[in-house]
N, C-alpha and C positions, 0 to 999 in steps of 0.2 A: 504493500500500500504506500503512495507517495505522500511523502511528508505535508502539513499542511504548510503554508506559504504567508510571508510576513511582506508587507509593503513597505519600504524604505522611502523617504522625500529625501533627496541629497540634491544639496545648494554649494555654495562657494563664491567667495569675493572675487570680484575684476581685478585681475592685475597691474592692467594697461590701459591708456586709452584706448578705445577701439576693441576692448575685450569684452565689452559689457551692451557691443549690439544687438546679442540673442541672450533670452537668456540662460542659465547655467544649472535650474532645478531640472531634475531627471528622478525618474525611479529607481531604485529597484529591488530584485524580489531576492528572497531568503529564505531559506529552508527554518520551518520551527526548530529551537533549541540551539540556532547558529549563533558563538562566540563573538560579544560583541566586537573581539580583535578581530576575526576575521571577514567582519561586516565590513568595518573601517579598512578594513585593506582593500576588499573589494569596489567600496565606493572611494577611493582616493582621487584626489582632484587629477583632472587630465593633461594637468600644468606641470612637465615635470623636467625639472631643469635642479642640478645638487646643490645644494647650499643651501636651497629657499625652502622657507618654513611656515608647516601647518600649524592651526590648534583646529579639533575636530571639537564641536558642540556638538552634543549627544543630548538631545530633549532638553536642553536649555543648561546642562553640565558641559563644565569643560573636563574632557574625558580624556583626550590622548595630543602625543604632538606627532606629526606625521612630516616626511619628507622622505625624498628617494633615496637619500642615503643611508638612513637608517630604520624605514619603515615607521609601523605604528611603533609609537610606545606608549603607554597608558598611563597616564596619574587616574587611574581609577582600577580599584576589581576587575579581572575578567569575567564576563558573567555570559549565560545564555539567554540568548533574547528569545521568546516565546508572544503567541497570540495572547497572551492573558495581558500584555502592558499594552497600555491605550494608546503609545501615542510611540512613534518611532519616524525621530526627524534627525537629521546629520546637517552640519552649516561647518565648512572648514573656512575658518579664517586664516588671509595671508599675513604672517609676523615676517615680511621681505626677506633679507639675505641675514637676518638672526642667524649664526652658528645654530644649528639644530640640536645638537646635544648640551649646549651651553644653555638654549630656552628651556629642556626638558628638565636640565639638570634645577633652575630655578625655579620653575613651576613645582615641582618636586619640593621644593622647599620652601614651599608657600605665597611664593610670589602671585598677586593677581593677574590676573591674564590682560593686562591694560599696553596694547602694543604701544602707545605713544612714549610709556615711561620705560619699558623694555626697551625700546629701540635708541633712548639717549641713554640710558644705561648701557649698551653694548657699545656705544659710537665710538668709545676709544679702543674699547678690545679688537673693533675692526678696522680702525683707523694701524692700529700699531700692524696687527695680522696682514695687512695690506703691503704697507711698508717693508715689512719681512719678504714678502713676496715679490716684491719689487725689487730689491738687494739681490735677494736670489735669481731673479730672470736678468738681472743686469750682472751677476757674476760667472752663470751658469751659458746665456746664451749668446750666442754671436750676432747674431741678429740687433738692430739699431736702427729707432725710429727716426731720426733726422740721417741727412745726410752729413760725412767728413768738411763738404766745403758750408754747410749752411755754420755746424759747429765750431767751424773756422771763424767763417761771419762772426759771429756772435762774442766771438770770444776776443776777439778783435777789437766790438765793438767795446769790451768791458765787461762784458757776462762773465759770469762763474757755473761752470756745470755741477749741478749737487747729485744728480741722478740721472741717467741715460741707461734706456732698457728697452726691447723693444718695441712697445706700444705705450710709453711714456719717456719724457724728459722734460725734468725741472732743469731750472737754472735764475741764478739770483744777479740782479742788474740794476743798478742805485737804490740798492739797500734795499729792494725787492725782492718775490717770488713772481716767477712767470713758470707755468707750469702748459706744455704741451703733449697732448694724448691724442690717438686714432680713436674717433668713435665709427663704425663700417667702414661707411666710406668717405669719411669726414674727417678732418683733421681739427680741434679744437684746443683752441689757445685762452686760456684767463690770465689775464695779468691785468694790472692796476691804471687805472684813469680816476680824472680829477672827484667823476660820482665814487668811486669805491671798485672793487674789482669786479670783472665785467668778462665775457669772452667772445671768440670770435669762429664763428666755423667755416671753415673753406676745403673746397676739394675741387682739383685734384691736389694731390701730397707736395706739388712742385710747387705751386701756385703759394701754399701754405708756409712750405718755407722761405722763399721772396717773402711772402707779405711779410712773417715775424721779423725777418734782417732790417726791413723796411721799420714797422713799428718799431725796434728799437731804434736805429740808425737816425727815425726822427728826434726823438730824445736827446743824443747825444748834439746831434745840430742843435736846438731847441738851448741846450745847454751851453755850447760856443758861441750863443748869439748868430748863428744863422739862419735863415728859414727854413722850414720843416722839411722841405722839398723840393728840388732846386726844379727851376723854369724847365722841363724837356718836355720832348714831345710824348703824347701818351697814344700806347697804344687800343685799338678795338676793345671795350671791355662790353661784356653784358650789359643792360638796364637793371638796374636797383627800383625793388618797390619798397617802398617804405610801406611798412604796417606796423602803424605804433609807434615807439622807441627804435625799430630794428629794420636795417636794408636787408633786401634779400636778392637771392638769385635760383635759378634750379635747373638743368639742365646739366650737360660736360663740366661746364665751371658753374660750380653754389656755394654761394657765399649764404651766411647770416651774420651781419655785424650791426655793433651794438651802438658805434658814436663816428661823429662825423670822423675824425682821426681814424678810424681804422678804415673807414669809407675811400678818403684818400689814397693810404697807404695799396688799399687792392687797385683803385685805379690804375695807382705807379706801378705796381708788382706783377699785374699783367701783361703776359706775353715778354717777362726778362728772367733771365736766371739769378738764380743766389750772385755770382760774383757780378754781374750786370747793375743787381741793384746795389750792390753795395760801392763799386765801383764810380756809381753816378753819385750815391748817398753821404759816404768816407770821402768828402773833401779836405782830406788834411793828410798829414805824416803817420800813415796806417799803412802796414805792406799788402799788398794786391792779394785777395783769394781768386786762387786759380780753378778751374773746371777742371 
């Protein structure tokens, strides 16, 4: 005789924008007497990418924390769920890139399940865990996200590299952080202006390093008393639409930049190389970067 059968409602938070256009409640079915661990395994969210972390509500308890990396694990009894309980609903909420076993270990230990204070509570564990990480792909790999002559540039200009790895490099530049990362297919730069600090995203990867030599390069002009950018002729660039605070662009060459000065700077940086701009830019007693 086949067992009788439990109805499940299992929900989940949006991750993303654009995640929460259909939505994410589904059923499903269970055999009576099935373990609520392996209920929750069965209904685990369809979002599964390591690091990122569940808390599964279990009929309004928080019951378990869930991720790919280490499965269910329970802050509650395992028990068998049966047609005699009224009410059987699953809600997994996302606690982001939380270390999974660091969330379960705290929930474990009475912590409320409140992700806002969890997640500044964890901010430095993962801030330093990052870092590690970063030390490590900058020791371990050969690989390098700018190129020898842009890091020439730069250093030239008066930069200090603190970190180069490769899908990140910092570097410190009048008593600044300028920090540069790939996000796909973007290259994104934050470094500091007169509102506070700000970034700028550009692709393709070439373009991105012209502009940065450029944004500093104006600086140090800025600095000597000359103008930001000397009179040359500029080449072809995209149309910039302003929307809001931010130009943009989309297509081969996209841009998203945040202030008129970095607007500039892609004008001039378009269609020249690292040493091109820099060689128009370094009008003073600075040795040539070569291609």
């Amino acid at each position: 005789m086949r067992p009788s059968q439990i109805t499940v409602g299992v929900d989940r938070d949006s991750v993303a924008m654009g995640d929460d256009a259909e939505s994410h409640r589904w059923q499903l079915r269970i055999d009576d007497g099935t373990l609520l661990s392996a209920m929750l395994a069965a209904a685990a969210p369809n979002v599964r990418s390591r690091g990122w972390s569940w808390i599964a509500i279990v009929n309004g308890e928080v019951s378990a924390v869930w991720s790919v990396d280490y499965g269910v694990r329970l802050l509650v009894d395992d028990r068998r769920l049966t047609t005699d309980d009224v009410v059987h609903d699953v809600y997994f909420r996302y606690f982001l890139q939380i270390d999974p076993e660091w969330l379960y270990q705290r929930l474990r230990a009475g912590a409320p399940a409140d992700r806002n204070a969890l997640v500044d509570e964890y901010a430095p564990i993962a801030e330093e865990k990052y870092e590690l990480e970063l030390r490590r792909r900058e020791r371990e790999l050969a690989d390098r996200l700018l190129s020898a002559e842009c890091i020439a540039a730069l250093e030239a200009l008066g930069a200090t590299v603190d970190l180069h790895a490769d899908q990140v490099c910092r570097f410190d530049f009048q008593r600044e952080r300028w920090t540069v990362e790939r996000s796909d297919s973007m290259t994104v730069v934050s470094y500091p202006e007169p509102r506070g600090r700000t970034r700028a995203s550009l692709r393709p990867a070439g373009l991105a390093e012209s502009w940065t030599v450029a944004a500093v390069a104006t600086r140090v002009r800025s600095a000597r008393g000359l103008s930001s950018l000397p009179d040359v002729e500029l080449h072809a660039s995209p149309e910039l639409r302003k929307m809001g605070s931010r130009w943009m662009s989309s297509g081969p060459i996209a841009v998203v930049l945040t202030d008129e000065g970095a607007v500039a700077c892609f004008r001039f940086a378009v269609g020249r190389t690292v040493p091109e701009v820099f060689g128009l830019l370094a009008q003073w007693d600075l040795p040539a970067v070569r291609e």
